[in-house]
CHARMM-style PDB file with segment names, atoms N, HN, CA, C and O in Angstrom:
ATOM      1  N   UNK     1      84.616  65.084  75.863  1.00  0.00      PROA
ATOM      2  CA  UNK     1      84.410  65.902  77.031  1.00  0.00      PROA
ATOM      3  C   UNK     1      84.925  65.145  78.246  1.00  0.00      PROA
ATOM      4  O   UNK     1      84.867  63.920  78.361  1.00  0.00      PROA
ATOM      5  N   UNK     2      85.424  65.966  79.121  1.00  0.00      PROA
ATOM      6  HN  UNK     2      85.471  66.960  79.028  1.00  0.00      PROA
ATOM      7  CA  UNK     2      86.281  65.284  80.046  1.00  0.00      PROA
ATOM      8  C   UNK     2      85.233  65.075  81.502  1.00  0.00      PROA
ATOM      9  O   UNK     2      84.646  66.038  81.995  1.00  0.00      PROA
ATOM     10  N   UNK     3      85.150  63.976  81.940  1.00  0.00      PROA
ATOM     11  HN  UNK     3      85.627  63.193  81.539  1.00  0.00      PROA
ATOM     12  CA  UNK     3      83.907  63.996  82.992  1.00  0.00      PROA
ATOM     13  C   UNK     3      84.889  63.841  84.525  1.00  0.00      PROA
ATOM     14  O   UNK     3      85.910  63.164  84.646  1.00  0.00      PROA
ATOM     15  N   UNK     4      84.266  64.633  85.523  1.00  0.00      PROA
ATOM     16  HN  UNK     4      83.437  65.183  85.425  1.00  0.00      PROA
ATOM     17  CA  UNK     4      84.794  64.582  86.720  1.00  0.00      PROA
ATOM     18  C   UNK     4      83.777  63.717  87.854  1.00  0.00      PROA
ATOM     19  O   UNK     4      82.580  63.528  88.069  1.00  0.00      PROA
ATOM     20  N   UNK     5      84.915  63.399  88.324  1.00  0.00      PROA
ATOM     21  HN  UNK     5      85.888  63.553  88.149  1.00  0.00      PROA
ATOM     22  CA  UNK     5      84.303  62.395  89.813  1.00  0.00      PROA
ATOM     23  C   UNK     5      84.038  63.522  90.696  1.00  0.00      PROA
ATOM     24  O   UNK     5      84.897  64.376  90.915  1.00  0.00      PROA
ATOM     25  N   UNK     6      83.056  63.545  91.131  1.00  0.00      PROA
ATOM     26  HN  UNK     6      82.359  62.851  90.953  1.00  0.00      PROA
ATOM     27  CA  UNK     6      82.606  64.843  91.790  1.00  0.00      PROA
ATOM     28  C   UNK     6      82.816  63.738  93.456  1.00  0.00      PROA
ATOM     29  O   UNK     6      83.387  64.234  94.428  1.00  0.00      PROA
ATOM     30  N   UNK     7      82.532  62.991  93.478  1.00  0.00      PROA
ATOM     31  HN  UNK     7      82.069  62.588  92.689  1.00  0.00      PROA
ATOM     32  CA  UNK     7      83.534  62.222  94.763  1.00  0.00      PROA
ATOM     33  C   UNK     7      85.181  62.582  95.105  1.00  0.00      PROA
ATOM     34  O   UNK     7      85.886  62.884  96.068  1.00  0.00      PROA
ATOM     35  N   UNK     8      85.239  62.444  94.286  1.00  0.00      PROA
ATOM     36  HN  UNK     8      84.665  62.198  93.504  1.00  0.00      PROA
ATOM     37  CA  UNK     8      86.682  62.614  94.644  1.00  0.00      PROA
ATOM     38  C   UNK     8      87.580  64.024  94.945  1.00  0.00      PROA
ATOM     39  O   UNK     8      88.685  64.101  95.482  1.00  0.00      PROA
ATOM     40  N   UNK     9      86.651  65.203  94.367  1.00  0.00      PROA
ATOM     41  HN  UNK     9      85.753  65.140  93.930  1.00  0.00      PROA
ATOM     42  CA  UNK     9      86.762  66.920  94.887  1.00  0.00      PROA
ATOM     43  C   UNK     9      86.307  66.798  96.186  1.00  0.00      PROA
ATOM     44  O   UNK     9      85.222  66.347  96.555  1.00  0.00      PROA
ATOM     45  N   UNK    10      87.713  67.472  97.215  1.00  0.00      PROA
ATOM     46  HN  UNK    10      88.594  67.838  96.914  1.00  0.00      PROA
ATOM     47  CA  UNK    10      87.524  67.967  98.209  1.00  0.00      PROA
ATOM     48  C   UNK    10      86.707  69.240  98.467  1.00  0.00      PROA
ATOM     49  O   UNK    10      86.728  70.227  97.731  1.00  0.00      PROA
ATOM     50  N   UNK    11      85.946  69.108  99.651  1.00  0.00      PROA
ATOM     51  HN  UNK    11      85.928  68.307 100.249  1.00  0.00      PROA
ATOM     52  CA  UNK    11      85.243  70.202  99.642  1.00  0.00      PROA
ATOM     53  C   UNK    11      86.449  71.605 100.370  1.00  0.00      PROA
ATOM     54  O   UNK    11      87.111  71.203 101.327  1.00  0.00      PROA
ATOM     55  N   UNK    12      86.618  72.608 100.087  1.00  0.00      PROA
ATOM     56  HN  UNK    12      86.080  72.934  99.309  1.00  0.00      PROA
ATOM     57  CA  UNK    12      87.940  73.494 100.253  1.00  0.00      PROA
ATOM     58  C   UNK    12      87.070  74.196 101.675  1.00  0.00      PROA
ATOM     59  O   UNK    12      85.842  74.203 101.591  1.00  0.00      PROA
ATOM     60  N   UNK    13      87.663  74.722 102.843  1.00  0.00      PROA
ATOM     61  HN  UNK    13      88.661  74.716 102.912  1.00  0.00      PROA
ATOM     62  CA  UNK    13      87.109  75.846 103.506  1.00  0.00      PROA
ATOM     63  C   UNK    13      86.494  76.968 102.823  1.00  0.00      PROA
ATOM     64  O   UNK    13      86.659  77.640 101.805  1.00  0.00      PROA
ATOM     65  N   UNK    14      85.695  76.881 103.847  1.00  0.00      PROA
ATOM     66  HN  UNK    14      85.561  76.335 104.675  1.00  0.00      PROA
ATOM     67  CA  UNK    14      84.991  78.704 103.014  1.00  0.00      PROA
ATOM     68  C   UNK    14      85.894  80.119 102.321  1.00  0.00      PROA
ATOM     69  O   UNK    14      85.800  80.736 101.260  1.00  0.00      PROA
ATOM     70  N   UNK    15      87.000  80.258 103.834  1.00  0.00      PROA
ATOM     71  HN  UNK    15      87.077  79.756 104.696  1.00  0.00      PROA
ATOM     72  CA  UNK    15      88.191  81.170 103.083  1.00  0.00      PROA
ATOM     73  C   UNK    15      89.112  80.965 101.717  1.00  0.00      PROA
ATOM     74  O   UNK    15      89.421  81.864 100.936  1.00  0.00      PROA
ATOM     75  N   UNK    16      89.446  79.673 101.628  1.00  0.00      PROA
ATOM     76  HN  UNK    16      89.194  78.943 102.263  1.00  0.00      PROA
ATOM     77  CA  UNK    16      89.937  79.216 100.342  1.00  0.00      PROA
ATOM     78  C   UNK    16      89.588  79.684  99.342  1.00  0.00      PROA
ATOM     79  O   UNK    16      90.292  80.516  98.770  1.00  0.00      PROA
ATOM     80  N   UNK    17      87.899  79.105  98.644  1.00  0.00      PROA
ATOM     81  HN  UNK    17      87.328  78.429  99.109  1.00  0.00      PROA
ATOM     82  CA  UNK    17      87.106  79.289  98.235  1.00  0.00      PROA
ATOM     83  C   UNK    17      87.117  80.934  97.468  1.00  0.00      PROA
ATOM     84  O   UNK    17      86.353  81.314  96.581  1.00  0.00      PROA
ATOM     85  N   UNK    18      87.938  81.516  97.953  1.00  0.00      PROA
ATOM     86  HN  UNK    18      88.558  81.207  98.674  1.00  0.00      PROA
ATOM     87  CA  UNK    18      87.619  83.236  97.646  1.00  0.00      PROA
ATOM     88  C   UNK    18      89.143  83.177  96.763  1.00  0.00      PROA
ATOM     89  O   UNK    18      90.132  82.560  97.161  1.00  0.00      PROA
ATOM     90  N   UNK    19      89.070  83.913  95.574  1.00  0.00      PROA
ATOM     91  HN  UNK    19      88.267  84.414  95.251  1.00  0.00      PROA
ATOM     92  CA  UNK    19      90.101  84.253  94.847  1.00  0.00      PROA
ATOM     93  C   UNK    19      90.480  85.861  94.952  1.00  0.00      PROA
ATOM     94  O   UNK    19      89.502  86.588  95.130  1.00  0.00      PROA
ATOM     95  N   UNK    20      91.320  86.285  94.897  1.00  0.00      PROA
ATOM     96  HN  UNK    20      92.114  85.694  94.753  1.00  0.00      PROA
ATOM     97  CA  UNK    20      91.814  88.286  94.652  1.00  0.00      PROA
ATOM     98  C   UNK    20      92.409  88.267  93.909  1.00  0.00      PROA
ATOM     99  O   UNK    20      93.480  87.663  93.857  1.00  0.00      PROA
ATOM    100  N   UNK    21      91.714  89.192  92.737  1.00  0.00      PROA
ATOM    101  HN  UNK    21      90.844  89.683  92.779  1.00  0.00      PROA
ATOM    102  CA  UNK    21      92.691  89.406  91.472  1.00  0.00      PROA
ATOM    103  C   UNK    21      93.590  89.690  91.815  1.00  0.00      PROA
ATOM    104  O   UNK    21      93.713  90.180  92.937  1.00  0.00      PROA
ATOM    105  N   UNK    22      94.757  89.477  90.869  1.00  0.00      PROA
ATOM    106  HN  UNK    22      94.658  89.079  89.957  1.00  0.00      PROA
ATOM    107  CA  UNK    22      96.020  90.033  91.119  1.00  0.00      PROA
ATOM    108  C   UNK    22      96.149  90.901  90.165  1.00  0.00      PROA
ATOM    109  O   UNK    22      95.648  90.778  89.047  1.00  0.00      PROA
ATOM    110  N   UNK    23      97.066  92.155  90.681  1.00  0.00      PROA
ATOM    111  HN  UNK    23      97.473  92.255  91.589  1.00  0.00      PROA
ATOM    112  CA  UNK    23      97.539  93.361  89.630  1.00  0.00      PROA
ATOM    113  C   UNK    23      99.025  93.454  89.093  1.00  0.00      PROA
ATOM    114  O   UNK    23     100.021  93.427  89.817  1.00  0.00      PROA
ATOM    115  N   UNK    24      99.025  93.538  88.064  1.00  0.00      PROA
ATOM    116  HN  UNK    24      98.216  93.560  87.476  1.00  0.00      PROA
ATOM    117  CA  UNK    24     100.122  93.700  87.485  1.00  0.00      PROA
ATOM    118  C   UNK    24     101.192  94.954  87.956  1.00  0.00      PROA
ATOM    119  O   UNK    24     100.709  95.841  88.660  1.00  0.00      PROA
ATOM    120  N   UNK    25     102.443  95.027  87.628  1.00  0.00      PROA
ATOM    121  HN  UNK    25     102.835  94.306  87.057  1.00  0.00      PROA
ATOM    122  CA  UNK    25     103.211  96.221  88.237  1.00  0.00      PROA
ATOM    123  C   UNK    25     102.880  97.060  87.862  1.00  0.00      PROA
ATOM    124  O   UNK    25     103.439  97.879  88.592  1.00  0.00      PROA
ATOM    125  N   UNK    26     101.953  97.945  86.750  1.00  0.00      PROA
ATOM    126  HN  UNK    26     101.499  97.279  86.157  1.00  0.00      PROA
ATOM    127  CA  UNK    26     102.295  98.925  86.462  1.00  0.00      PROA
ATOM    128  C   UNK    26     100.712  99.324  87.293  1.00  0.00      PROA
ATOM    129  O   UNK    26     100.489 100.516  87.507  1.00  0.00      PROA
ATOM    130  N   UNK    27      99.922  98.528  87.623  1.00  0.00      PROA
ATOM    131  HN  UNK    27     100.103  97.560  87.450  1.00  0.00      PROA
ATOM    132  CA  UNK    27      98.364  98.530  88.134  1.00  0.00      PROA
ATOM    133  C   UNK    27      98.897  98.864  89.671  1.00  0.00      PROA
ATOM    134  O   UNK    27      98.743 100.014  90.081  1.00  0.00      PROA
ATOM    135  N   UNK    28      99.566  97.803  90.583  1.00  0.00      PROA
ATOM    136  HN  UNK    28      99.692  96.869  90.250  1.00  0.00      PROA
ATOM    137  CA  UNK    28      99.875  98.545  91.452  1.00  0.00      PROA
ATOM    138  C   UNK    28     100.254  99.642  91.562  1.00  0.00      PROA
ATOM    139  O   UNK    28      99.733 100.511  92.261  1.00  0.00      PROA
ATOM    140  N   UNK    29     101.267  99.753  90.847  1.00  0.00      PROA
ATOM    141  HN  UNK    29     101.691  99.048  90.279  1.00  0.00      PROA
ATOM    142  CA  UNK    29     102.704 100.831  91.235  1.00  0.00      PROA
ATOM    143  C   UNK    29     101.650 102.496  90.983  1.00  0.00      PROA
ATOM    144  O   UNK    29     101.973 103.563  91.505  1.00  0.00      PROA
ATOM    145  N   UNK    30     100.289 102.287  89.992  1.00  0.00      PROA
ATOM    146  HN  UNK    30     100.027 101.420  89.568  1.00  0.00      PROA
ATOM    147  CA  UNK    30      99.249 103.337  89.731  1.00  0.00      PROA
ATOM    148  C   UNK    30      98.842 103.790  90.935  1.00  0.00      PROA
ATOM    149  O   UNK    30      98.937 104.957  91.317  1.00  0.00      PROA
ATOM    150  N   UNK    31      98.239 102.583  91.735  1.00  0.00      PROA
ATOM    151  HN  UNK    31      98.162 101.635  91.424  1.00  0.00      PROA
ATOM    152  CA  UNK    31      97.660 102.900  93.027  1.00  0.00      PROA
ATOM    153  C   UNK    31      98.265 103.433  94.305  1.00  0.00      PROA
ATOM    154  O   UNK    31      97.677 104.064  95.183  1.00  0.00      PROA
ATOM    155  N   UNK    32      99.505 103.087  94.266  1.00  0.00      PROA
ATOM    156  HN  UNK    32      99.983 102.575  93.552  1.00  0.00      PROA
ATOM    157  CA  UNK    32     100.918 103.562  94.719  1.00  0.00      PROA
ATOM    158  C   UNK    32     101.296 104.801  94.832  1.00  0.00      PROA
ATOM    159  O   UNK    32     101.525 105.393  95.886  1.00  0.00      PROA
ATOM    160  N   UNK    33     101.374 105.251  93.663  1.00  0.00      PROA
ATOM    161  HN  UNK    33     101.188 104.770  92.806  1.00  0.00      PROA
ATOM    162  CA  UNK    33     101.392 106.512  93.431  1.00  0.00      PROA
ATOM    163  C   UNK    33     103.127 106.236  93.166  1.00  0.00      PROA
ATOM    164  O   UNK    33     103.716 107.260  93.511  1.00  0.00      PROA
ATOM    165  N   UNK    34     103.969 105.323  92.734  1.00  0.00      PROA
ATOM    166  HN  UNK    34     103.491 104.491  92.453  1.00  0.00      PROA
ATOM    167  CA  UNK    34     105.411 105.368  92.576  1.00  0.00      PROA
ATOM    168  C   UNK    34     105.661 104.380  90.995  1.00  0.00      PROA
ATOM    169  O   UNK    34     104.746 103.764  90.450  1.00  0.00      PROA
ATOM    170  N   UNK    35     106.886 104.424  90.558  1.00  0.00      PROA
ATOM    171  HN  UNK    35     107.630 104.925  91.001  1.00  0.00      PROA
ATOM    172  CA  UNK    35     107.483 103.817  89.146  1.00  0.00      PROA
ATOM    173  C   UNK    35     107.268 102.467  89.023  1.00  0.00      PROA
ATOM    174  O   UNK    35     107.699 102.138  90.129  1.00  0.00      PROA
ATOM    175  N   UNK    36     107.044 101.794  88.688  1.00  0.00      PROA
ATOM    176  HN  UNK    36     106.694 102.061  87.790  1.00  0.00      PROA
ATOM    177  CA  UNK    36     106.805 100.348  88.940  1.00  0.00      PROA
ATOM    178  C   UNK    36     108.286  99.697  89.113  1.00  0.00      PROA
ATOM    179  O   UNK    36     108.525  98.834  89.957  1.00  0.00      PROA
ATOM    180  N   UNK    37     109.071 100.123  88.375  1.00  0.00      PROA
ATOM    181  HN  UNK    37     108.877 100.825  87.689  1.00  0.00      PROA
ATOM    182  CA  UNK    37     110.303  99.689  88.314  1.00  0.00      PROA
ATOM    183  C   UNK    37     111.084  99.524  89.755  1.00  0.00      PROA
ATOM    184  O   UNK    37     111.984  98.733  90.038  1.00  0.00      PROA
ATOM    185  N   UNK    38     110.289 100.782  90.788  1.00  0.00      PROA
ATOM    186  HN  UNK    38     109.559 101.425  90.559  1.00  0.00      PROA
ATOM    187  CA  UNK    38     110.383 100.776  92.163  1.00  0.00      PROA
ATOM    188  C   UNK    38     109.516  99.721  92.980  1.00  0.00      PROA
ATOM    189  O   UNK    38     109.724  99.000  93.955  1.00  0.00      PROA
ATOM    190  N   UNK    39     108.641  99.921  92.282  1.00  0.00      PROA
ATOM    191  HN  UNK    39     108.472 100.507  91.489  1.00  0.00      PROA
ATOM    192  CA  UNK    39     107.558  98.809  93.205  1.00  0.00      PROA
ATOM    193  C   UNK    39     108.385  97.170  92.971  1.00  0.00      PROA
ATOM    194  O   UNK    39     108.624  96.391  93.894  1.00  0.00      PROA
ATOM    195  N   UNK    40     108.644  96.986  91.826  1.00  0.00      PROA
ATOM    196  HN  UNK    40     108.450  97.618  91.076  1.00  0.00      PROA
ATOM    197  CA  UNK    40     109.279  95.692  91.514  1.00  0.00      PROA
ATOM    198  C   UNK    40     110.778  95.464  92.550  1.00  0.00      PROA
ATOM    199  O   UNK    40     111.286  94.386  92.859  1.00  0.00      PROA
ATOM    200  N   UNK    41     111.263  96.922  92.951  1.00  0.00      PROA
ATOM    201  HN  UNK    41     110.850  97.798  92.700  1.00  0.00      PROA
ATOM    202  CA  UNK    41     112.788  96.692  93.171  1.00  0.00      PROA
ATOM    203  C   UNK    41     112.755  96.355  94.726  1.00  0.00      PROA
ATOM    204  O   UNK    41     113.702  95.986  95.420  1.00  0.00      PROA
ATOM    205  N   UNK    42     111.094  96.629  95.199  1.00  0.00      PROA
ATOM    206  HN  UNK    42     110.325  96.929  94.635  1.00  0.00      PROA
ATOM    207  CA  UNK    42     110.747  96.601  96.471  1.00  0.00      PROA
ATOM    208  C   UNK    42     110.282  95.188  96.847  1.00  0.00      PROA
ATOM    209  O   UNK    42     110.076  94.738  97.974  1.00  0.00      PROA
ATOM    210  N   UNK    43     110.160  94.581  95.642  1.00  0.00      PROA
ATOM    211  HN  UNK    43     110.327  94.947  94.726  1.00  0.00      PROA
ATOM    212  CA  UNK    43     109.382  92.868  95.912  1.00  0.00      PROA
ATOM    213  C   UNK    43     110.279  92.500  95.890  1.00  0.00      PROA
ATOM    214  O   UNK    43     110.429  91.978  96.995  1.00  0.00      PROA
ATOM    215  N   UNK    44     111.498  92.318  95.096  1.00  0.00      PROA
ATOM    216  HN  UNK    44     111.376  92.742  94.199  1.00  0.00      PROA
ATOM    217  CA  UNK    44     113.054  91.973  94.654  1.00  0.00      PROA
ATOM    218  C   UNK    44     113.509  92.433  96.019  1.00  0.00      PROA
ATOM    219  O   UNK    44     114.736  92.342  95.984  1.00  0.00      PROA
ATOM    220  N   UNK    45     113.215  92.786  96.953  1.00  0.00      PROA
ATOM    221  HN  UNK    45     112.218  92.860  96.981  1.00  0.00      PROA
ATOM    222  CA  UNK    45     114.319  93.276  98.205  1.00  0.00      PROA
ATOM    223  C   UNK    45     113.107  92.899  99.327  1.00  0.00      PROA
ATOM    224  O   UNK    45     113.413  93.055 100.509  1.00  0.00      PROA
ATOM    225  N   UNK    46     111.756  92.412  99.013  1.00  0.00      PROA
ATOM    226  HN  UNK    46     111.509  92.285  98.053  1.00  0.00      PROA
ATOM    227  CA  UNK    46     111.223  91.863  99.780  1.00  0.00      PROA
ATOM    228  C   UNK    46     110.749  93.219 101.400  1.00  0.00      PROA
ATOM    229  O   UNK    46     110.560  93.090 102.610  1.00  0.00      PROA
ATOM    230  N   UNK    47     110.752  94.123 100.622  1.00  0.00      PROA
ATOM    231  HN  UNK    47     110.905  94.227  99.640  1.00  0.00      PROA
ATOM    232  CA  UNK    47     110.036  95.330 101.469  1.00  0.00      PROA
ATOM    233  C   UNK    47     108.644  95.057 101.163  1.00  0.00      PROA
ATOM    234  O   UNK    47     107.969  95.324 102.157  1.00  0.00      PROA
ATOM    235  N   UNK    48     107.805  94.560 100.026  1.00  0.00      PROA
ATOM    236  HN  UNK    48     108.353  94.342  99.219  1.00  0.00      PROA
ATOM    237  CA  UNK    48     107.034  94.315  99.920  1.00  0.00      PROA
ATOM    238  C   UNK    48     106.422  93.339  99.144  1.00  0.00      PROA
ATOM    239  O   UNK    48     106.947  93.164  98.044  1.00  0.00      PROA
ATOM    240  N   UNK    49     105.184  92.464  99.492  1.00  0.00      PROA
ATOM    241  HN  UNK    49     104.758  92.606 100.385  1.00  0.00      PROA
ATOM    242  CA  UNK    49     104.933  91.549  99.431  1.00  0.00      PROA
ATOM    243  C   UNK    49     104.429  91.309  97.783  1.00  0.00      PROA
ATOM    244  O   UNK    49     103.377  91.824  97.406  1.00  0.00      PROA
ATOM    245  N   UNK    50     105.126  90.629  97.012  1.00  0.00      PROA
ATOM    246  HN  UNK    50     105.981  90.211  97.318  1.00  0.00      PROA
ATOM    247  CA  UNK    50     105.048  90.569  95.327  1.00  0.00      PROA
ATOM    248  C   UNK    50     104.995  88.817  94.836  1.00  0.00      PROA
ATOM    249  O   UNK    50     105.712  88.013  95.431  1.00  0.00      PROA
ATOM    250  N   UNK    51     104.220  88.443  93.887  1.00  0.00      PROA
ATOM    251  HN  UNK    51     103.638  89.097  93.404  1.00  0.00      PROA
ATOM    252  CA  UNK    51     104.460  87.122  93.728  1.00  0.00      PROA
ATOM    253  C   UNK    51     104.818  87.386  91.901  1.00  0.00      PROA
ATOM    254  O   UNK    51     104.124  87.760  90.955  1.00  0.00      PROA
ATOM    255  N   UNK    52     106.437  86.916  92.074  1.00  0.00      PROA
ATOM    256  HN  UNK    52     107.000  86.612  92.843  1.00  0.00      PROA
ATOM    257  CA  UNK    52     107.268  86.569  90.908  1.00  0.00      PROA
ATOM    258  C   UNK    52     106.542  85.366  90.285  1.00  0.00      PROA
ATOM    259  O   UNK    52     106.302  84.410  91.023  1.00  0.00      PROA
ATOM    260  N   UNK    53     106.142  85.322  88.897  1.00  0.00      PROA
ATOM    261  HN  UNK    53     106.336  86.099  88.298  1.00  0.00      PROA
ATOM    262  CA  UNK    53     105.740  84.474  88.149  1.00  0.00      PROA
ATOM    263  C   UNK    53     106.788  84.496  86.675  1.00  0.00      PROA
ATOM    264  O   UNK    53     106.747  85.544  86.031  1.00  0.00      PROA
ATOM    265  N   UNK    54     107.221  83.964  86.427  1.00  0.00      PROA
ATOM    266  HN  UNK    54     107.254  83.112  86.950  1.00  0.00      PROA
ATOM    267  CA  UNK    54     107.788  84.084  85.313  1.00  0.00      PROA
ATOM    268  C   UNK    54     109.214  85.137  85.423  1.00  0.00      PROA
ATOM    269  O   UNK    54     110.270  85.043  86.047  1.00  0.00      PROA
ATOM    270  N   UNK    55     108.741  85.986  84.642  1.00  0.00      PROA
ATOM    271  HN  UNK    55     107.882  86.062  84.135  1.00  0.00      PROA
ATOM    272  CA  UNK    55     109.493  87.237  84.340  1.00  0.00      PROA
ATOM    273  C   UNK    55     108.782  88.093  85.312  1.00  0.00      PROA
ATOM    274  O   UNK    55     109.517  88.742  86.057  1.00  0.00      PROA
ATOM    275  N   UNK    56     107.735  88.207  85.436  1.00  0.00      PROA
ATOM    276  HN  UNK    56     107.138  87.680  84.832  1.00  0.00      PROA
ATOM    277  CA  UNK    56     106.688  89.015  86.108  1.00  0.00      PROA
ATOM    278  C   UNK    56     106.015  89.237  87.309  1.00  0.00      PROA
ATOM    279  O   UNK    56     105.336  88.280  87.682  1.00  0.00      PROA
ATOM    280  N   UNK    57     106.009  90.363  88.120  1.00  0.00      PROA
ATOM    281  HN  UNK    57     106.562  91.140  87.818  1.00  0.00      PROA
ATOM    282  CA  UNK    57     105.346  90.788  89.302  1.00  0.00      PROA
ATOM    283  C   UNK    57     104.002  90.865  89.226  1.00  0.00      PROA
ATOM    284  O   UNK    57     103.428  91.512  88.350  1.00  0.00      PROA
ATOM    285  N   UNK    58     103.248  90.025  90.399  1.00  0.00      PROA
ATOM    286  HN  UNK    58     103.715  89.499  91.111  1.00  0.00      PROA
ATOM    287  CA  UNK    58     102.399  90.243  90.309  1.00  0.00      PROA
ATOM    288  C   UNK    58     101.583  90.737  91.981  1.00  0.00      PROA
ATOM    289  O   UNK    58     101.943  90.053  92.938  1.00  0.00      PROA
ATOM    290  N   UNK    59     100.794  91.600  92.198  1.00  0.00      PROA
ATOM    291  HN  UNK    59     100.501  92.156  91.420  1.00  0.00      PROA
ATOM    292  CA  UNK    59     100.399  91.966  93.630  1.00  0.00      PROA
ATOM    293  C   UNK    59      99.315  91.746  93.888  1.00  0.00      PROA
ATOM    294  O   UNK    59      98.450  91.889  93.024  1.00  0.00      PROA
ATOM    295  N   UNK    60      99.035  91.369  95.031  1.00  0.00      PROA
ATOM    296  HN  UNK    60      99.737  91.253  95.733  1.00  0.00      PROA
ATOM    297  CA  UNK    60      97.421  91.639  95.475  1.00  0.00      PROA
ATOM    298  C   UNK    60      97.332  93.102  96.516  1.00  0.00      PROA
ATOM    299  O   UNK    60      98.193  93.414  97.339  1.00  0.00      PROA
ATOM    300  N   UNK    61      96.032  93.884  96.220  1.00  0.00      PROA
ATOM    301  HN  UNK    61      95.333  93.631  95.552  1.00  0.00      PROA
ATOM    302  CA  UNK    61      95.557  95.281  96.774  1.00  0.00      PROA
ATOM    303  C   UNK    61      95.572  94.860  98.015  1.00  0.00      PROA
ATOM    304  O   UNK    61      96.392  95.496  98.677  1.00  0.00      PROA
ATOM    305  N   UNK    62      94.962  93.983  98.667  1.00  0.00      PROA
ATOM    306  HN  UNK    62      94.296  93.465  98.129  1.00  0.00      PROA
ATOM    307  CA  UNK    62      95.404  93.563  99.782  1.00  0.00      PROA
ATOM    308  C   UNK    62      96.440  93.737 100.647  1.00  0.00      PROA
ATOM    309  O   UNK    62      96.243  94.391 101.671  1.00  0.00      PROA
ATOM    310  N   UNK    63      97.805  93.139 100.357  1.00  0.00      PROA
ATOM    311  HN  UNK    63      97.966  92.607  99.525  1.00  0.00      PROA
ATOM    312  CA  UNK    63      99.081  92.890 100.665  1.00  0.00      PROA
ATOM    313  C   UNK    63      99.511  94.435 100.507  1.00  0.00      PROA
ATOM    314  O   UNK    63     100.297  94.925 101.318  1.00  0.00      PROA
ATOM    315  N   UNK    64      98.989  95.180  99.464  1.00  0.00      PROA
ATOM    316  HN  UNK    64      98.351  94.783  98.805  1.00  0.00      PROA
ATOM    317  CA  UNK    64      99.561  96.284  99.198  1.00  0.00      PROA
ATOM    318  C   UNK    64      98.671  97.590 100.362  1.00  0.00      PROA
ATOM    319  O   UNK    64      99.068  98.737 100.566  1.00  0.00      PROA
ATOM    320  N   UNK    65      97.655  97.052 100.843  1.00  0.00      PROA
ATOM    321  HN  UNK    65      97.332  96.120 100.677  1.00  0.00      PROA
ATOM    322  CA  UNK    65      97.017  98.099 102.121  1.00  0.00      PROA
ATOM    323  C   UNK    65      97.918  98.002 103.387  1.00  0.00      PROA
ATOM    324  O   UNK    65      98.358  98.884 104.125  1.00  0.00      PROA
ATOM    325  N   UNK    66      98.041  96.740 103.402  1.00  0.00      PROA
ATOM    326  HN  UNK    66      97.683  96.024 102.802  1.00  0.00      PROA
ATOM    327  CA  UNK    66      98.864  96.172 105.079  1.00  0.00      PROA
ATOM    328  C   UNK    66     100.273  96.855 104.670  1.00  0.00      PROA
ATOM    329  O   UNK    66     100.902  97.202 105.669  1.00  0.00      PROA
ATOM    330  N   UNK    67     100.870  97.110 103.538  1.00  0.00      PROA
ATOM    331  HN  UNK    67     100.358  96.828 102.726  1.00  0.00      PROA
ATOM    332  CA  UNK    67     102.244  97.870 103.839  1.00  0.00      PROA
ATOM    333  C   UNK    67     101.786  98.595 104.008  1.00  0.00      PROA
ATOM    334  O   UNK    67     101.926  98.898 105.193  1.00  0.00      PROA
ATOM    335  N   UNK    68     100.607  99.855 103.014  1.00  0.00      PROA
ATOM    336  HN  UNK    68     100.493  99.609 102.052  1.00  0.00      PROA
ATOM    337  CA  UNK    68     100.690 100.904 103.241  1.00  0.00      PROA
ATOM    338  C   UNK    68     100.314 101.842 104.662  1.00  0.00      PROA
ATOM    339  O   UNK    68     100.448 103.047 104.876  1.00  0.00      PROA
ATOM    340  N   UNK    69      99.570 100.270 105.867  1.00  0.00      PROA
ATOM    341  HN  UNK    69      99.461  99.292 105.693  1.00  0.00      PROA
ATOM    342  CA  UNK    69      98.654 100.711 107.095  1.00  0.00      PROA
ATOM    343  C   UNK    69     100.450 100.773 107.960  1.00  0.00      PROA
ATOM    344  O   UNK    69     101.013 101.685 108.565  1.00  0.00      PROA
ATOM    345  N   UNK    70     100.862  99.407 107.643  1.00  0.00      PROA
ATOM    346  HN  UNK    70     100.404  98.667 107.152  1.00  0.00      PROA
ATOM    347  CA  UNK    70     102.591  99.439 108.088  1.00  0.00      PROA
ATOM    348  C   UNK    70     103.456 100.810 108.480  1.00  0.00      PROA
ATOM    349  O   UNK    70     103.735 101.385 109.533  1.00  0.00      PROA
ATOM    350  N   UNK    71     103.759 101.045 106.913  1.00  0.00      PROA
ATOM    351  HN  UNK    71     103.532 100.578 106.059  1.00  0.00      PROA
ATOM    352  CA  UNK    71     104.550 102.157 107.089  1.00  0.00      PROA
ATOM    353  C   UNK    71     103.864 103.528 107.776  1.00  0.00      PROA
ATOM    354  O   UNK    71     104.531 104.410 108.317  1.00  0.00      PROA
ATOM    355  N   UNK    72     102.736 103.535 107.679  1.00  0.00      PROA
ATOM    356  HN  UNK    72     102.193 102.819 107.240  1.00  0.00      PROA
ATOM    357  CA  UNK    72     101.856 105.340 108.173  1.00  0.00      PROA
ATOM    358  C   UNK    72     101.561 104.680 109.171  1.00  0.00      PROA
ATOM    359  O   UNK    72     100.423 105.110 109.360  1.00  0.00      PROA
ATOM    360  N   UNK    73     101.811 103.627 110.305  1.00  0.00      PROA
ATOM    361  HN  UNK    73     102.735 103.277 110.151  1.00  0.00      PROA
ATOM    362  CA  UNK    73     101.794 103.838 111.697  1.00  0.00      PROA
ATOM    363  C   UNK    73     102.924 103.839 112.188  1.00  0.00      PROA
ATOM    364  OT1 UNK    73     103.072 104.011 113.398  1.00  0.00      PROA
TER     365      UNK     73
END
């Protein structure tokens, strides 16, 4: 069993501290209401905010409200 120095963990800010799932393209592109293949072609052209991992898009609901508050004002 691997033992940790609990000295040596920084304590992180409170905001840090918070994780947001991330959704896959076809999870966004649901909430979207559009093809994922679009939603992807939109992270790939950087209209909207996508984190490339691999082969794969991945979004936070978050990132995906602030376009959608974006574009409808």
């Amino acid at each position: 069993m691997h033992k940790t120095n609990h000295r040596s963990l920084k304590k992180r800010p409170e905001s840090d501290s918070r994780f947001e799932p991330l959704l896959d393209s076809e999870e966004a592109a649901l909430l979207l209401r559009i093809h994922p293949k679009t939603l992807q072609k939109m992270a790939r052209d950087g209209e909207i905010v996508g984190i490339h991992i691999g082969k794969l898009w991945r979004f936070r609901a978050s990132d995906l409200n602030k376009w959608v508050d974006k574009i409808a004002s």
